[in-house]
Residue, then its C-alpha position, 0 to 999 in steps of 0.5 A: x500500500x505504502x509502493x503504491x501511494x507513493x507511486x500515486x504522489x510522484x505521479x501528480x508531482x510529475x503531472x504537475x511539474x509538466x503542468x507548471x512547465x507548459x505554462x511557463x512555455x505558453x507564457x514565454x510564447x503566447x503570453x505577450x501577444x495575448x498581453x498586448x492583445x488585451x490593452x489594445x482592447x482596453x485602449x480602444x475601449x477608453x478610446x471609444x467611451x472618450x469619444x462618446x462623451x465628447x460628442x455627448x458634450x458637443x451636442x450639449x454645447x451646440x443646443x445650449x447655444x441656439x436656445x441661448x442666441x437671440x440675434x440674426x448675427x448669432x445664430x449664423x455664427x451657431x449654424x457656421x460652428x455646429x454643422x453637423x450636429x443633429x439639425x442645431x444649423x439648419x434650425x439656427x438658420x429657420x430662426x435667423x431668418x424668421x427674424x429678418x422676415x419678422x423684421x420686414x413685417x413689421x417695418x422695424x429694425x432688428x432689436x428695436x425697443x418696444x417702445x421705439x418709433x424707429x422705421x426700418x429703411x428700404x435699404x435694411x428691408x431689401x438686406x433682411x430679404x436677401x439673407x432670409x432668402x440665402x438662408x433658406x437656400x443653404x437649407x434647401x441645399x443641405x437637406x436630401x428628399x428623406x422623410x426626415x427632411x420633409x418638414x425642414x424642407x418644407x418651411x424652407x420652401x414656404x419661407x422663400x415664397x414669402x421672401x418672394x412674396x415681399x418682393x412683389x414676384x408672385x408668379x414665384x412665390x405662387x411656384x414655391x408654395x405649390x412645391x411646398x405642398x408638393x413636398x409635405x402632402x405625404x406626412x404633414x397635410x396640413x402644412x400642404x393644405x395652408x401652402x396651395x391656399x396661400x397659392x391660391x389665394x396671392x392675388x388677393x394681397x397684392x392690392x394696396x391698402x389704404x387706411x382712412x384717416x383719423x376723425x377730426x378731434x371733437x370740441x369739448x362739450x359744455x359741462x352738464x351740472x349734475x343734481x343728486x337724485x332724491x333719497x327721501x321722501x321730503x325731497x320727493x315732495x319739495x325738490x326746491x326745499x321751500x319751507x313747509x310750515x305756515x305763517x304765524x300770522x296770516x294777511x286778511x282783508x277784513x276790516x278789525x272789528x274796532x272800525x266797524x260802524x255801529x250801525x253795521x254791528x246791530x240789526 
């Protein structure tokens, strides 16, 4: 029993001797390659989480400054910087030029005060509707015939047709609005049903208004003395407040008893 035991252990001893061996030969023949195949892997795996957390914090940046301009100038400035970024530019560009058209409608300048009385120039009028119009070109031209462009492409096409609008070309405009239908009666129905309306329909504003004038200032009116109405009865009764009450002593035109002849006194 005891041969035979220790025939069993030196047999493991050598198993593991030769266990120990071939480890050590893979480790000095496979190992490095493995090694270096595992940090490749985990320098790309940092690699590529870095990444993604820069192009988290670009996205974030690129929002974060179009909600944050408020001016034509500036939200250029965000369409030029984030180009790629989501639709931040082509939506930096629908704003700029919605405020030139805003600008054109209301015969203002671009940030005039509330109370302001300024008028907006012919020259700043034709400069706001040609860079409405040249945004809405680079939208146009940036944008594919995908359905995820459709609504993009479609106030593009109806923001130019209003710039042409504004200039007097309604053969124009009446062409862009119709594409603008064309391209949004598939997904946005509406929007297509208010553009051939607006196509329809541009003759109508092409007509001069003419406001009538103010009404003469009218002259000041005499003023009308107010009286109280009555509250009581009395006032109901005697509305110039002459007195009530009767004389103490009243005229009479009998003669006093003492001048009365005698002879009228007795029968």
């Amino acid at each position: 029993m005891d041969r035979e035991r220790l025939k069993d252990v030196q047999k493991s001893e050598l198993a593991n001797d030769r266990l120990n061996e071939d480890f050590v030969v893979w480790l000095k023949t496979k190992g490095p390659s493995w090694l270096l195949a595992m940090l490749v892997a985990i320098v790309a795996y940092l690699f590529i989480v870095n990444w993604q957390q820069k192009e988290l914090r670009a996205q974030n940046e690129a929002w974060i400054s179009l909600q944050e301009a408020q001016l034509p100038a500036s939200l250029e400035d965000v369409a030029i910087q984030y180009p790629s970024i989501d639709s931040v530019a082509n939506q930096a560009r629908i704003r700029a030029a919605s405020i030139y058209m805003r600008s054109v409608y209301l015969v203002r300048p671009i940030g005039a005060a509330a109370d302001s009385t300024d008028a907006l120039s012919d020259e700043d009028r034709l400069f706001n509707l040609e860079r409405a119009d040249t945004l809405y070109g680079q939208i146009l031209a940036g944008i594919s015939e995908t359905n995820g462009d459709t609504l993009m492409a479609a106030t593009a096409l109806n923001g130019q047709a209003a710039v042409a609008e504004s200039r007097g070309q309604l053969d124009a405009a009446r062409t862009l609005y119709e594409q603008a239908a064309l391209r949004a009666e598939s997904m946005y129905p509406f929007i297509a049903a208010r553009s051939r309306s607006r196509a329809s329909t541009i003759e109508l504003y092409d007509e001069l208004v003419e406001l009538p004038e103010a009404p003469p200032a009218v002259p000041d009116l005499p003023v009308v003395p107010t009286f109280d109405a009555p509250t009581t009865i009395e006032e109901l009764t005697n509305p110039l407040n002459l007195p009530t009450s009767a004389p103490t002593t009243a005229p009479s035109n009998e003669a006093p008893a003492a001048d009365l002849d005698e002879s009228e006194t007795t029968p």
